[in-house]
VEXKOL-913070 format. One line per 10 residues: number of its first residue (from 1); their letters; for each residue x, y, z of C-alpha. Coordinates in steps of 0.05 Angstrom, whole numbers, plus 5000, padded with zeros to 4 digits. Layout:
% VEXKOL-913070
NUM	a	X:Y:Z  ...;
% end
This chain:
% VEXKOL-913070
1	xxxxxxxxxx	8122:9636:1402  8175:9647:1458  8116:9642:1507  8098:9574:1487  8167:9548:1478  8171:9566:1547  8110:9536:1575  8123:9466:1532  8197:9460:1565  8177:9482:1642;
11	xxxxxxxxxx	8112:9430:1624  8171:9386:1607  8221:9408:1669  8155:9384:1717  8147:9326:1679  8218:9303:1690  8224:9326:1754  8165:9279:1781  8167:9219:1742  8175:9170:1785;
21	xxxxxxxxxx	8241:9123:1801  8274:9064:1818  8329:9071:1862  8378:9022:1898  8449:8987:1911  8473:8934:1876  8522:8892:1920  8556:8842:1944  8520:8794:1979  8568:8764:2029;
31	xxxxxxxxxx	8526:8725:2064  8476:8700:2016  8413:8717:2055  8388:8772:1993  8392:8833:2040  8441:8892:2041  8476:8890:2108  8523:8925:2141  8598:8924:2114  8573:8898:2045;
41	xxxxxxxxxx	8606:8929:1985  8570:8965:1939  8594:8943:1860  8607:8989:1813  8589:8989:1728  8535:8948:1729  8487:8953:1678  8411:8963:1695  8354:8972:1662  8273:8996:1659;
51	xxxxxxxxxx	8267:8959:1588  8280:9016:1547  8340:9055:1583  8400:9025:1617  8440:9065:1672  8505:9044:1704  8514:9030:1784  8559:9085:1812  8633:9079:1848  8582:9059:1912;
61	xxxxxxxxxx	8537:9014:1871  8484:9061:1886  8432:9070:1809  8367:9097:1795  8332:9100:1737  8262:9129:1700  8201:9073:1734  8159:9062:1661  8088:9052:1658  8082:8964:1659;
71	xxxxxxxxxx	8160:8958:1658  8206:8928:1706  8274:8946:1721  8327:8890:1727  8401:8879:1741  8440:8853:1673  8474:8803:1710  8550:8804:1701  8589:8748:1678  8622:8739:1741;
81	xxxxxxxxxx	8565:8748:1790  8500:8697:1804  8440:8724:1823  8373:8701:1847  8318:8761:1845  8339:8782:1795  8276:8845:1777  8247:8902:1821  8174:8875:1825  8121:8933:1787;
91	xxxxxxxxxx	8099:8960:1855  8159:8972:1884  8209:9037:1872  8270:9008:1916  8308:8954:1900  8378:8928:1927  8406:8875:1868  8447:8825:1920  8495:8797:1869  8539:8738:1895;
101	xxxxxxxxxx	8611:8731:1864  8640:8677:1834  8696:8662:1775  8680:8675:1703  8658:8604:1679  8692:8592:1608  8651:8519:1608  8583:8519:1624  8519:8482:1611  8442:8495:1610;
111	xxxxxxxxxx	8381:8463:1608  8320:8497:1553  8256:8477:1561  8199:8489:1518  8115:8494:1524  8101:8452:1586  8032:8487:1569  7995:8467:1629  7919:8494:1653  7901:8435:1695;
121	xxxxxxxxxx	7918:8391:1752  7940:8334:1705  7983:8373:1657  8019:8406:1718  8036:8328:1748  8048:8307:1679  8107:8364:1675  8128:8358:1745  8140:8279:1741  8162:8278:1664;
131	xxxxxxxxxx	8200:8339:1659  8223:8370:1727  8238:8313:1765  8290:8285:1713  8321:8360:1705  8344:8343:1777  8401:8294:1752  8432:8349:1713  8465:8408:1750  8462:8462:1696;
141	xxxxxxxxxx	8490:8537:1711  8408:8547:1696  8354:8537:1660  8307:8570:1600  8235:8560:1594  8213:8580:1524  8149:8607:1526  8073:8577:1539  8089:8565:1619  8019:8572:1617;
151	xxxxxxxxxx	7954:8549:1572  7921:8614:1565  7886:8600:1646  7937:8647:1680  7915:8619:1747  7953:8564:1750  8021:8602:1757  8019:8590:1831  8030:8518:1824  8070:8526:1759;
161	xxxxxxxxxx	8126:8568:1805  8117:8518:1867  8134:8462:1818  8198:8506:1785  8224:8535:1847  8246:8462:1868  8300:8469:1816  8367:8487:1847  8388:8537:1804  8359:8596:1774;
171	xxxxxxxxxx	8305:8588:1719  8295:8642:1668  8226:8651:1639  8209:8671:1570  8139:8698:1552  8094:8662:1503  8025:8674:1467  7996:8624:1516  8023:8666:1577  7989:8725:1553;
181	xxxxxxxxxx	7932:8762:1588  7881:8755:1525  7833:8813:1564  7873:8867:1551  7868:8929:1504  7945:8917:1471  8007:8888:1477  8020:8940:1521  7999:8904:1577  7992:8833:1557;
191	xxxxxxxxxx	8046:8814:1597  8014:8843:1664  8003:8775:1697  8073:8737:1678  8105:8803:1691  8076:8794:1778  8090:8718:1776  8153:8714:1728  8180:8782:1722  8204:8822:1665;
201	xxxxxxxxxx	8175:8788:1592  8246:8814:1563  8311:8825:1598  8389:8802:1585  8442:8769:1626  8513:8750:1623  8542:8677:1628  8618:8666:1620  8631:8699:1544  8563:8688:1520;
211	xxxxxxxxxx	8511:8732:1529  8431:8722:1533  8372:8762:1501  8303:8741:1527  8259:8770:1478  8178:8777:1487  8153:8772:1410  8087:8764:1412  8049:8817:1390  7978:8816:1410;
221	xxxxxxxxxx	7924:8864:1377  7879:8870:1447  7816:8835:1458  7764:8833:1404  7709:8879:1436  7661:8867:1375  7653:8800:1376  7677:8790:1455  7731:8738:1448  7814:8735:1443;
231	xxxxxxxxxx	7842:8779:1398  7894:8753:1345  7975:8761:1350  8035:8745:1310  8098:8753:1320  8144:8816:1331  8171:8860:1382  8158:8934:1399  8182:8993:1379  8214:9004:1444;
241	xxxxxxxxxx	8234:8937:1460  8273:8948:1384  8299:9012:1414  8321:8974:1481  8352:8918:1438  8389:8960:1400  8425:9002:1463  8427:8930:1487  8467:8899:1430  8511:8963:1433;
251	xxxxxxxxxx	8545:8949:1494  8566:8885:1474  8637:8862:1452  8633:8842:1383  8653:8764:1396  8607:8755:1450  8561:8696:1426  8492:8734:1427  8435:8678:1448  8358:8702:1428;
261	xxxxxxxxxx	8312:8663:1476  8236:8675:1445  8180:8637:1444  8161:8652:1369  8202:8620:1314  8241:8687:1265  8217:8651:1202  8156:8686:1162  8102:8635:1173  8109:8663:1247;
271	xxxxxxxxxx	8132:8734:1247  8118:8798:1210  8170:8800:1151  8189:8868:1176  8199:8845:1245  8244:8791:1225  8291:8838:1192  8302:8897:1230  8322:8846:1291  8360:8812:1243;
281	xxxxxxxxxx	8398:8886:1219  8411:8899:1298  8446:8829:1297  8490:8840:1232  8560:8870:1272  8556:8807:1320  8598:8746:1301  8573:8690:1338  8501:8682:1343  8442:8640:1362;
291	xxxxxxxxxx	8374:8629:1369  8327:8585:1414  8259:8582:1407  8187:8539:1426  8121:8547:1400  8106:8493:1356  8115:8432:1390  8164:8410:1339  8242:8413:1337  8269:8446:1275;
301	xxxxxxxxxx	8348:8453:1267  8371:8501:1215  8412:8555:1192  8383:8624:1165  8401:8643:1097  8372:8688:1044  8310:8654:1042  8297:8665:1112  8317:8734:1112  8379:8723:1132;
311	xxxxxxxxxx	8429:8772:1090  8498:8774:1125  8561:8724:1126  8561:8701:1184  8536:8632:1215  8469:8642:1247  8431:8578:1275  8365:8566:1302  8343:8510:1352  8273:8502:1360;
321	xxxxxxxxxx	8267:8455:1422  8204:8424:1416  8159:8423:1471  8158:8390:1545  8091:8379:1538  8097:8344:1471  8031:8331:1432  7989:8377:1486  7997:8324:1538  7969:8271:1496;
331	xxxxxxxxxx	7960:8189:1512  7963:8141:1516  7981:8128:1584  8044:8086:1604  8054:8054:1668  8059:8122:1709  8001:8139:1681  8022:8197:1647  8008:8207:1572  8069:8188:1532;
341	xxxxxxxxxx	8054:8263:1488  8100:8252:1425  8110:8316:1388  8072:8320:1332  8132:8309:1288  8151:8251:1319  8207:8266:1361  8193:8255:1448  8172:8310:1493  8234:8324:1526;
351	xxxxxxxxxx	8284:8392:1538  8356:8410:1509  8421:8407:1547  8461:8463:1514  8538:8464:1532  8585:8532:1522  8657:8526:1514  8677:8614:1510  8636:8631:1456  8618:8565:1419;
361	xxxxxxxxxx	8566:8512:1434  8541:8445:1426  8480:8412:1445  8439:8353:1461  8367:8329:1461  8346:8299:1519  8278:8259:1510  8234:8242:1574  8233:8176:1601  8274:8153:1553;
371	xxxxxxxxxx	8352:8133:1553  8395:8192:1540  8415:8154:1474  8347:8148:1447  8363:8202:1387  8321:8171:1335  8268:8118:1318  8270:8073:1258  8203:8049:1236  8198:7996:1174;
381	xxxxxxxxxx	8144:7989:1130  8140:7912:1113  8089:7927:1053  8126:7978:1025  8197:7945:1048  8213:8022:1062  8246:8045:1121  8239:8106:1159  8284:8144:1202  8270:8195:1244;
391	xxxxxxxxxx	8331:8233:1267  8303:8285:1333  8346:8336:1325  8388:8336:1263  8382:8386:1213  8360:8362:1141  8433:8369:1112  8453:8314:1163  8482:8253:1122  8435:8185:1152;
401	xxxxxxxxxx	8459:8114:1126  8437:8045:1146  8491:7989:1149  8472:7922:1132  8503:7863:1158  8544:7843:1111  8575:7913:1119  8547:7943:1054  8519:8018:1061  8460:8049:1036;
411	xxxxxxxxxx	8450:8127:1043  8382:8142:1062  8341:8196:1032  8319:8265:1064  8237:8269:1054  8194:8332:1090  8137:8282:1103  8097:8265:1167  8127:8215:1223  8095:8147:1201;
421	xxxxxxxxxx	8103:8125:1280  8056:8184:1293  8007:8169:1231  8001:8086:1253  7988:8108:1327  7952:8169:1316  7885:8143:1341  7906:8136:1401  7935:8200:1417  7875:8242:1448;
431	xxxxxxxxxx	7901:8297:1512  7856:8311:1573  7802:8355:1527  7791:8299:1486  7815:8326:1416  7883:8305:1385  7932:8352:1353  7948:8359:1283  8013:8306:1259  8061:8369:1223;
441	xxxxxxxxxx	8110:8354:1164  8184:8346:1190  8252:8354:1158  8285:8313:1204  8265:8245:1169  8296:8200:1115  8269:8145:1079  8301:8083:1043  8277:8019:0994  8314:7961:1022;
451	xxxxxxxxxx	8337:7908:0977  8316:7834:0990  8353:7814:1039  8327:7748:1042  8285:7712:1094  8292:7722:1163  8324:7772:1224  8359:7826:1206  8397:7878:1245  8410:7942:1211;
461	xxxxxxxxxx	8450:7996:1237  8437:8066:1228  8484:8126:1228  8463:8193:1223  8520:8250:1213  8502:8316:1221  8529:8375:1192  8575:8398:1253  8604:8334:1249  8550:8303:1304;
471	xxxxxxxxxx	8539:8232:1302  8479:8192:1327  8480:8117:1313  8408:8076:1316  8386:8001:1307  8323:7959:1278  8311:7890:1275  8266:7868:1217  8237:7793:1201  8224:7781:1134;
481	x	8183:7721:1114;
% end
């Protein structure tokens, strides 16, 4: 028995002693060119990591750390640092982080973007001209795509990144089902092509006091080699991305607001039951939370409770942002001629503008081609003298009235029905395959009988009041005969 123990740990020793590393300085970058030059200060105590470990940057900024079969290291970006390139790319085992300094930002804002989903010349104009063109008014500390960069043809990244990389400040990608590499065995390796064009499919950063998770939950079961097609997935992460999560999490101080960036939504119709908890248990000693998330080219606004698995006092909110690519790119065409590609619950294709103040937020819907202001549309049914509100982003506890014009109020009613915009325009609303998506159920609409108002126009004025106190007002003029 000695024998053996012996051989197992000097098998061991050898093991250790040549796996392979990652090794390099992370420092300041005086002179913003990305390159470690003479009289450049190394930085000590920052965090890096190979997805599972994380190792600390020595009194000389010097690391190194364990390279891990289709990992990549990164740099956790401090809080007081910005940084470009950001990853050691897969084939590489030396890599110099050049971080450039700057002062801790207590007030910052981002942009989040959602499922441009594009596979074809079109789609990719249709989300440079829609989407990316008008994030060039804002100037955000960065951006957050959520997930389906991508519609499952991986070899449009190229273009995707030419079109991104005009963006003056960093963008952060987030892996999602339609990014993955459907050929592979596992989810192992489905994120071998994002990982060479987009880097690591989960990774964390640091922004003023808040702090950012990119998580990759899709969990894909490999290629079906039976019946030689795409395998299924759902949602989840891995045992060691838990495992890397969890050391994550640790170093943490405990009023930090925690962001989750995913593509998959944490409710059960979307992720394994299990899955949902145990990241929910890793989350439980953190006091300011939130998640963002894409998928399902819908925005949903609401707070977890016990229904959703959510088992611990404090607030915990999740934004899903819709999608930039709306309905799947879908007409009809407006005067650009690209296809106006509502949501299927109603609400525009657009992005979110999401503004940190230490560790709080707010944030703000910002539809494309439309004005800023243009938070809901108010459809009326003259048969049914019943009028509709649609209110983008509230959540369903949001208080929505309509003022008449002789100042009375009437408090509309909450309904989890389907946009009737959508439903009267829905034959129109075919994308660039020729098929047209499925119009979804929403929370985020209200219904009201109107009393006879008598014959004529009338303006009616509509206030919606959400739960944190946000306000977005509306209008509609109606004739009645």
């Amino acid at each position: 028995m000695k024998l053996v123990s012996i051989i197992i740990t000097l098998l061991w020793m050898t093991t250790a002693a040549c796996a392979e590393k990652v090794e390099g300085y992370v420092f300041v970058d005086t002179n913003n060119n990305g390159k470690l030059d003479n009289g450049e200060a190394g930085i000590p105590g920052v965090w890096i990591s190979n997805q599972r470990d994380f190792v600390q940057s020595d009194n000389n900024g010097f690391y190194e750390i364990e390279k891990l079969e289709n990992k990549l290291v990164y740099v956790v970006k401090p809080a007081t640092y910005s940084v470009k390139d950001y990853y050691c790319p897969i084939n590489e085992t030396v890599k110099n982080f050049a971080l450039i300094p700057k002062q801790k930002k207590d007030t910052f804002e981002i942009l989040v973007v959602g499922d441009p989903q594009m596979r074809i010349e079109k789609t990719l104009h249709a989300f440079q001209e829609d989407i990316v063109t008008e994030m060039l008014n804002y100037s955000p500390e960065f951006s957050i795509i959520l997930g389906d960069i991508a519609d499952n043809d991986l070899t449009m990244y190229a273009a995707a990144k030419d079109i991104v990389n005009t963006l003056p400040y960093t963008v952060f990608p987030v892996l999602g089902n339609h990014d993955v590499n459907y050929k592979v065995a596992s989810a192992d390796q489905e994120a071998d092509v994002f990982q060479q064009w987009w880097g690591p499919d989960y990774y964390t950063f640091n922004e003023g006091d808040v702090h950012f998770v990119v998580l990759n939950n899709i969990l894909y079961k490999g290629w079906d080699v039976n019946n030689n097609k795409q395998g299924d997935y759902f949602g989840g992460i891995s045992k060691m991305q838990y495992e890397w999560l969890k050391k994550d999490l640790s170093l943490l101080q405990k009023e930090q607001l925690v962001v989750l960036c995913m593509h998959i939504p944490l409710l059960e119709r979307y992720t394994y039951p299990t899955e949902i908890q145990r990241i929910f248990s890793l989350l439980e000693q953190h006091n300011h939370i939130l998640a963002l998330s894409g998928h399902l080219h819908t925005i949903e606004n609401y707070f977890f409770d016990a229904k959703t698995e959510w088992k611990y006092p404090q607030t915990f909110q999740n934004i899903t942002v819709g999608a930039a690519c709306g309905g799947w790119w879908c007409g009809p065409m407006d005067e650009r001629g690209l296809p106006v590609s509502t949501c299927t619950d109603g609400s525009p294709n657009g992005y979110f503008k999401f503004s940190f103040i230490g560790n709080k937020y707010s944030y703000d819907f910002i539809p494309a081609n439309h004005r800023v202001d243009f938070q809901m549309r108010i459809v009326y049914d003259e048969n049914k003298e019943l009028l509709y509100t649609n209110v983008f982003s509230a959540t369903a506890g949001a208080i929505v009235k309509v003022i008449l014009e002789d100042g009375r109020e009437l408090m509309m009613e909450n309904v989890k029905e389907r946009d009737p915009f959508i439903l009267s325009t829905y034959k129109q609303r075919y994308n660039y395959d020729n098929w047209q998506p499925k119009v979804e159920e929403t929370q985020h609409l209200w219904k009201l009988f109107l009393p006879d108002l008598g014959s004529g126009v009338h303006r009616l004025t509509v206030v919606a009041t959400d739960v944190d106190g946000k306000q977005y007002v509306g209008y509609k003029l109606i004739k009645i005969e």
